[in-house]
N, C-alpha and C positions, 0 to 999 in steps of 0.2 A: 773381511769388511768391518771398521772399526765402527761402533755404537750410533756414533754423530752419522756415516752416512747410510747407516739403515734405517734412522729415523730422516732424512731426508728424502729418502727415495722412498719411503710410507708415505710422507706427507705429498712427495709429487703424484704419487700414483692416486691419490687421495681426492687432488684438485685436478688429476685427468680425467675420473671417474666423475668427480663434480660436473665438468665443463661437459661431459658428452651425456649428462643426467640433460643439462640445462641445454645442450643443444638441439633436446630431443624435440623441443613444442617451439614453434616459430609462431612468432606475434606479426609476420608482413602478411598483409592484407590489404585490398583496396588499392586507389581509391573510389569509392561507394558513392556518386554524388559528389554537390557539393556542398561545404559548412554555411552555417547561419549563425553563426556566435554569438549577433544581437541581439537576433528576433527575439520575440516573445516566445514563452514557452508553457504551454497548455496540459494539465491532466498529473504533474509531476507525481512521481512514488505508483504507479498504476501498470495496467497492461498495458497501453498505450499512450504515446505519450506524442503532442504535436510541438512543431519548432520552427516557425516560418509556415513553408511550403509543403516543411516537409513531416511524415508521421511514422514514428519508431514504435515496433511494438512484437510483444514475443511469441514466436510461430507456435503456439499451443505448452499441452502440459505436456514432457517426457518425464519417465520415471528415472532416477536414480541407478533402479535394480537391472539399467539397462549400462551402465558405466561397471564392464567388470573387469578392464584394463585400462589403464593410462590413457593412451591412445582415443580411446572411444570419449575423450570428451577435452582432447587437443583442441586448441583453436585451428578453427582451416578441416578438422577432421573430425568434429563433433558432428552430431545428428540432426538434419536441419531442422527437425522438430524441436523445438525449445532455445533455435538461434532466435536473435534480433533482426527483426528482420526494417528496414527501410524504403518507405513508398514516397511518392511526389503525391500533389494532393493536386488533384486537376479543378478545373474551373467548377465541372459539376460535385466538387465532393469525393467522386470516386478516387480510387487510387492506381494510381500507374508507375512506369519505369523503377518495378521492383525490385530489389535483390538483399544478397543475406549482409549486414554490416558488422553483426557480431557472430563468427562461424561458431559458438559455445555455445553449452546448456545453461539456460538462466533457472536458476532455482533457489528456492527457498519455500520451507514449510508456514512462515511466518505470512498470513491471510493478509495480512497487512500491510505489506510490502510490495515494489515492484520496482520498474526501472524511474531511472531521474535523468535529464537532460542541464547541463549548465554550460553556456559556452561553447566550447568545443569539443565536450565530455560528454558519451553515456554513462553512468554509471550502473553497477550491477551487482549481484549476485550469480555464484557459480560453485558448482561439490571441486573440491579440489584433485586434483589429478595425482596427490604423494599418495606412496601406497607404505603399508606395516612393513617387517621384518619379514611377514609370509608373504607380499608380494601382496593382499589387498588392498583396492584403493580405497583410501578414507572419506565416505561419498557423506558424513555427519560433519566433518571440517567443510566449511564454505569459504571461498576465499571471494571478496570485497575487490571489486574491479574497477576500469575505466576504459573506455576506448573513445577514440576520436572518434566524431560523428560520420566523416568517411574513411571510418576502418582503420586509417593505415599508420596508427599507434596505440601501441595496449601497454597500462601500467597496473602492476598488483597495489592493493590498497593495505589490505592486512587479510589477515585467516584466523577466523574465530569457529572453536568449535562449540556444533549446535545447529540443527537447521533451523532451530523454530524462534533466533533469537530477533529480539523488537528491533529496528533500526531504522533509521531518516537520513537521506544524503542531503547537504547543504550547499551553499554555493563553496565554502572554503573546507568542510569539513563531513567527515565520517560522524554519526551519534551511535552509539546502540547499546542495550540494556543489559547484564546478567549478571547472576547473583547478586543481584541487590544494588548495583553498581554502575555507574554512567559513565562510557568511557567515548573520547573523542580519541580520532586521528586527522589531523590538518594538513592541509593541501593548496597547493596554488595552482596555475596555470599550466605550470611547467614541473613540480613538483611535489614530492608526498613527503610528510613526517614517516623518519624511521619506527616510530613507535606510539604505542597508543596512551593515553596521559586520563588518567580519572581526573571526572568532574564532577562527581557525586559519590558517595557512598550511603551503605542504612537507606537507602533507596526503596521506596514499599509499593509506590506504582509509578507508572509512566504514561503518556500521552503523547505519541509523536504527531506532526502537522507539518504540512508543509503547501504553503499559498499556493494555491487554484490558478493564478498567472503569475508566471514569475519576469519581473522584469530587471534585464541584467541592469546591477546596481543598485537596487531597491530592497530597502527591507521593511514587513511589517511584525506585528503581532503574531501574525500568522507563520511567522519561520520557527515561532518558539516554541520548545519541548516544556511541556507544562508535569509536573512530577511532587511525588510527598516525600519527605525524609522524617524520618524517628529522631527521636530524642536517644542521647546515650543512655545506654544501660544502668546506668546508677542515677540519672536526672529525675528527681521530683517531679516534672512536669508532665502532666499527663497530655493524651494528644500524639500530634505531627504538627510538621510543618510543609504548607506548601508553596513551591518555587516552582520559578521558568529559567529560559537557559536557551539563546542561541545557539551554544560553544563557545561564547566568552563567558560575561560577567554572569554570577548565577544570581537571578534577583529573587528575594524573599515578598512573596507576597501574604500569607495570612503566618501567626503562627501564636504561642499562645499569648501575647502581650495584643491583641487585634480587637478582642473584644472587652478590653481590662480598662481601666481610668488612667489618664498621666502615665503614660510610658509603662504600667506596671503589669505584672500577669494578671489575666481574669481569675474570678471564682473556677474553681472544678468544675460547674457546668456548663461554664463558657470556656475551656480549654476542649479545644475538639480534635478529632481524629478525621481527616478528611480523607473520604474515598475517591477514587476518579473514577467516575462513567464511561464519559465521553464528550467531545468536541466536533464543533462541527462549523463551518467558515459560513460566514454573512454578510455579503460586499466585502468589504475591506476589515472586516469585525471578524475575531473568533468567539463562541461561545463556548463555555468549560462548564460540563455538568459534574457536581460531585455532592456525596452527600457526606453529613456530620453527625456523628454521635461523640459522645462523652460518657465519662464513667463518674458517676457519684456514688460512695459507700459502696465501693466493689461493683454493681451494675450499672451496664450498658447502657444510655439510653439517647435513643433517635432524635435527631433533632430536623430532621426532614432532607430532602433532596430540594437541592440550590443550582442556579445556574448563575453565571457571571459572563460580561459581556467584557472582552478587550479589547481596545481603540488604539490606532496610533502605532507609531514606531515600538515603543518601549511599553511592554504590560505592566499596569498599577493596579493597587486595589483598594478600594476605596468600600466597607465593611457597609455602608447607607444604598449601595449601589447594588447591592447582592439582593438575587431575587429569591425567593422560592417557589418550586412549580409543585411539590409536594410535601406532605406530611409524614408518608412514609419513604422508607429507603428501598429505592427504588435500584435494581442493579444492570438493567439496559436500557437506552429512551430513543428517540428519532425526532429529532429536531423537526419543530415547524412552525417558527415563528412564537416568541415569548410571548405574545399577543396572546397566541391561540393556546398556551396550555406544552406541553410535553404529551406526546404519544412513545405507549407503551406498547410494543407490534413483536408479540413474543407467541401468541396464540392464536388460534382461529376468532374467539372472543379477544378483544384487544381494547384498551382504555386511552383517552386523553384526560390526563391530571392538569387540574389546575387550582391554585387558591387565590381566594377574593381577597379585597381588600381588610375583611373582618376575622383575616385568620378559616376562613372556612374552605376545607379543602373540596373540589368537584370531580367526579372519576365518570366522565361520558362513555358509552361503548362503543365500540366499532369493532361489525364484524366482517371478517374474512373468511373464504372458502376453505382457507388453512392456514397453519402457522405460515405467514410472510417472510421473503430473505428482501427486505428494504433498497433498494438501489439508490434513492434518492428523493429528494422532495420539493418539487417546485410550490415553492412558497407566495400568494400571489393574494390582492386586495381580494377575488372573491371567492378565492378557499386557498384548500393547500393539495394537491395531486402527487399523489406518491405512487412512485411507478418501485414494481416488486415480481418478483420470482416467486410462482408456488406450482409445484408440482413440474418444475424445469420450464413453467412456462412465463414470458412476459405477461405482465397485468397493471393494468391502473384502478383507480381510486380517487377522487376527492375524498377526503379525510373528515374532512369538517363539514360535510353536509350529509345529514342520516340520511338523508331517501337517494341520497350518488347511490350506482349500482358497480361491482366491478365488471372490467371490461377484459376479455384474455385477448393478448394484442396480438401473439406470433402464436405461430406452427412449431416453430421451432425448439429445440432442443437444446437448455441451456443448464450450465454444468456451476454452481453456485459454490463449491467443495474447497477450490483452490483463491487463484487472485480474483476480484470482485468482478461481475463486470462494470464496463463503465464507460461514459457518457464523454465522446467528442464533438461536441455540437449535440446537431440530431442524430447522431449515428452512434450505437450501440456495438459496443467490443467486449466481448464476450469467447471462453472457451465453451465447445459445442461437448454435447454430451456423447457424441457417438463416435467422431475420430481424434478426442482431444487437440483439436486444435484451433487456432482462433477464426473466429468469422466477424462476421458486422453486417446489422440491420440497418435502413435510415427510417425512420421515425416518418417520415414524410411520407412513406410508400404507406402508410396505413389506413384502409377506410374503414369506417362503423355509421352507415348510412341505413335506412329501413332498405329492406331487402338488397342491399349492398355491401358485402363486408368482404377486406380483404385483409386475411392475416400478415402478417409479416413473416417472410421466410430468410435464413441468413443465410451470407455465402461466405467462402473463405477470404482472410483479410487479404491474403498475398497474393491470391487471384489464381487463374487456371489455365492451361494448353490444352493443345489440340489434341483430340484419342479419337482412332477409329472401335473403340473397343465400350465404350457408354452409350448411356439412350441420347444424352443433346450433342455429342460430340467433343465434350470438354473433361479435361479432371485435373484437379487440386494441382498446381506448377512446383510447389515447395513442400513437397508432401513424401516421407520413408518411401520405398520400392512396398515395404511388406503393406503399406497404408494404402499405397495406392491400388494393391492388388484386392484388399478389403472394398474398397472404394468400387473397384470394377464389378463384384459379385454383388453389391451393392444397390447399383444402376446400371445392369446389362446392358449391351444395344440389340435393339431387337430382331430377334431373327425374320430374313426376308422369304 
């Protein structure tokens, strides 16, 4: 056999070996329903996520250290714990006509993350199924997905490895963070860019967002990735600079010429370094907390924690408009209302900072039964109610009135560790702490009457069948064989 055709018959055996690697995971599924490509779309980047009628959202946490073949995390033959699962939303809220629309494991370490709805796109995260040279699969590569909203097409986006890295899906694009680095991958309707293209480097924080209703076609403030960048290594300037970034145009909002005369750079104690806190959406407004320090003569020094408010399609920054809510540098806060001060809900003791008109800063207290996991903060003319997790339990608060008491609202058992939980309307989506997996409260079933109080208890999102084998005759419908059998020693039925 002459050279030329033993290097052809490598390469064919090469692309057989290809082709029945790739024949081995089948993407037909569905269809699941049907699409809403217009509607509106409620809760983006979360565990749950709504689109019309209808409400996607991921059948609890599985672990990883349970994928230790290929196969175990195949679309169609993944574990239905950690699939996508898809309800209609009935007249009263509840949810019905369920089933699984993405058969994979949704996962990612990053708290910050979860599914996105655009169109006719879920998008996702998932541990990729390529395994080493010894046949392990590489469950630290995540590979960045899509499927149609009924199932019955799946496209890879990219594979980055890392589980714990920052990202935000957009309507036309991939964002996400590492080493230092902001890279997009772009997308249409019907298509994905081969490759991923930097849009930042020297990169020192990030701040993903993504609007609270998205309406196809519409963009605000709120789609932009707010982030600092360094100055090069040999630049005189002291400082950052910080920018926003839909995945176009990168626009520079402060940097060291912002607080300087005539286009010029400031003094050294007006070139700052900006830190990001955090953000947090208000109507159609995003606020951006960070704070500034500067270096003069070698030391550090604070220039207080700032918030800024951004209006409008396109974020600007306008240096007369920047608030401050403190004097010191403050490095977690919880939005509620610029009005009222920044709260600081890091302890059992917890502060709201605010400064007056005179430069004088105010540090009020508020205290909790324990350190707080924040869920949220209904901001309102006559306070602000921040409803929070302590001890796995639901709880509220008025914030801003010292003699409010806290109230513990549920029985139930909530798992604060992975994706946040979070608020569809009145209903509460949460993973539970006892068989990882998702349930939901409604806020409505709750009473705190004198001698009338009824907890709130959660049930599974994806609903339940019939078992002669429990105490009410029901158990979990979308739930492992090994979970369910937990589940029955759990709530026996009882002997006659």
């Amino acid at each position: 056999m002459t050279k030329t055709k033993k290097i052809a018959l490598i390469l064919a055996v090469v692309l057989l070996i290809g082709a029945l690697f790739a024949a081995c995971e089948s993407y037909k599924w569905g269809p699941v329903g049907s699409k809403e490509s217009d509607a509106d779309v409620i809760n983006n980047g979360s565990l749950a996520v709504q689109q019309g009628k209808y409400l996607y959202y991921v059948n609890g946490m599985d672990s990883t250290a349970n994928i230790t073949k290929p196969e175990d995390n195949y679309f169609g033959k993944a574990s239905v714990k950690g699939s996508i699962m898809k309800s209609e939303i009935a007249e009263d809220g509840s949810l019905k006509n369920t089933a699984v629309v993405v058969p994979k494991m949704f996962y990612t370490a990053y708290t910050g993350g979860g599914i996105y709805i655009f169109g006719d796109w879920i998008y996702y995260v998932t541990p990729t199924t390529k395994t080493d040279n010894s046949g392990v699969v590489q469950v630290d590569y995540l590979e960045y997905m899509r499927t149609k909203t009924d199932g019955s097409e799946t496209q890879q986006i990219t594979m980055v490895e890392g589980s714990s890295i920052e990202y935000v899906f957009t309507d036309d694009a991939l964002l996400y963070y590492v080493s230092n680095t902001l890279y997009k991958v772009g997308y249409t309707s019907d298509k994905v860019d081969k490759d991923a293209t930097v849009l930042a480097e020297n990169v020192t924080d990030v701040l993903f967002n993504t609007d609270p209703v998205y309406k196809k076609g519409q963009s605000s403030v709120q789609d932009y990735v707010y982030y600092t960048q360094s100055y090069d290594s040999d630049s005189l300037i002291s400082g950052n600079k910080l920018y926003a970034t839909d995945g176009g145009e990168q626009i520079l909002l402060a940097d060291s010429k912002t607080y300087g005369t005539d286009g010029n750079d400031a003094s050294k104690d007006k070139q700052f370094t900006y830190t990001m806190i955090k953000l947090a959406n208000e109507g159609d407004n995003v606020v951006v907390y960070y704070s500034k320090s500067s270096t003069v003569n070698g030391s550090s020094e604070t220039a207080g924690t700032f918030a800024y408010t951004f209006s409008g399609n396109k974020p600007a920054f306008d240096k007369a408009k920047e608030v401050i809510v403190a004097k010191d540098a403050l490095t977690s806060v919880t939005h509620i209302g610029l009005s009222n001060g920044v709260l600081v809900a890091s302890a059992a003791t917890s502060y709201i900072y605010s400064v007056d008109e005179k430069g004088i800063q105010h540090k009020e207290t508020v205290t909790f039964s324990a350190a707080p996991t924040v869920l949220k903060a209904d901001i309102a003319e006559d306070g602000v109610t921040l409803y929070y997790v302590i001890s796995n339990k639901l709880m509220k608060r008025v914030v801003t009135d010292e003699v409010s008491v806290e109230i513990n609202m549920s029985g139930a058992e909530i798992n604060t560790t992975w994706l946040a939980p979070t608020f569809v309307g009145d209903r509460l989506f949460y993973i539970d702490n006892t068989y990882n997996y998702t349930y939901c409260m409604d806020l409505g079933d709750f009473v705190f009457e004198p001698n009338n109080v009824k907890l709130l208890e959660g049930k599974i999102a994806s609903g339940y069948e019939s078992s002669d084998k429990t105490e009410d005759g029901t158990i979990p419908k979308f739930m492992t064989d090994t979970d369910k059998e937990t589940y029955i020693t759990n709530n026996p039925k009882e002997e006659e």
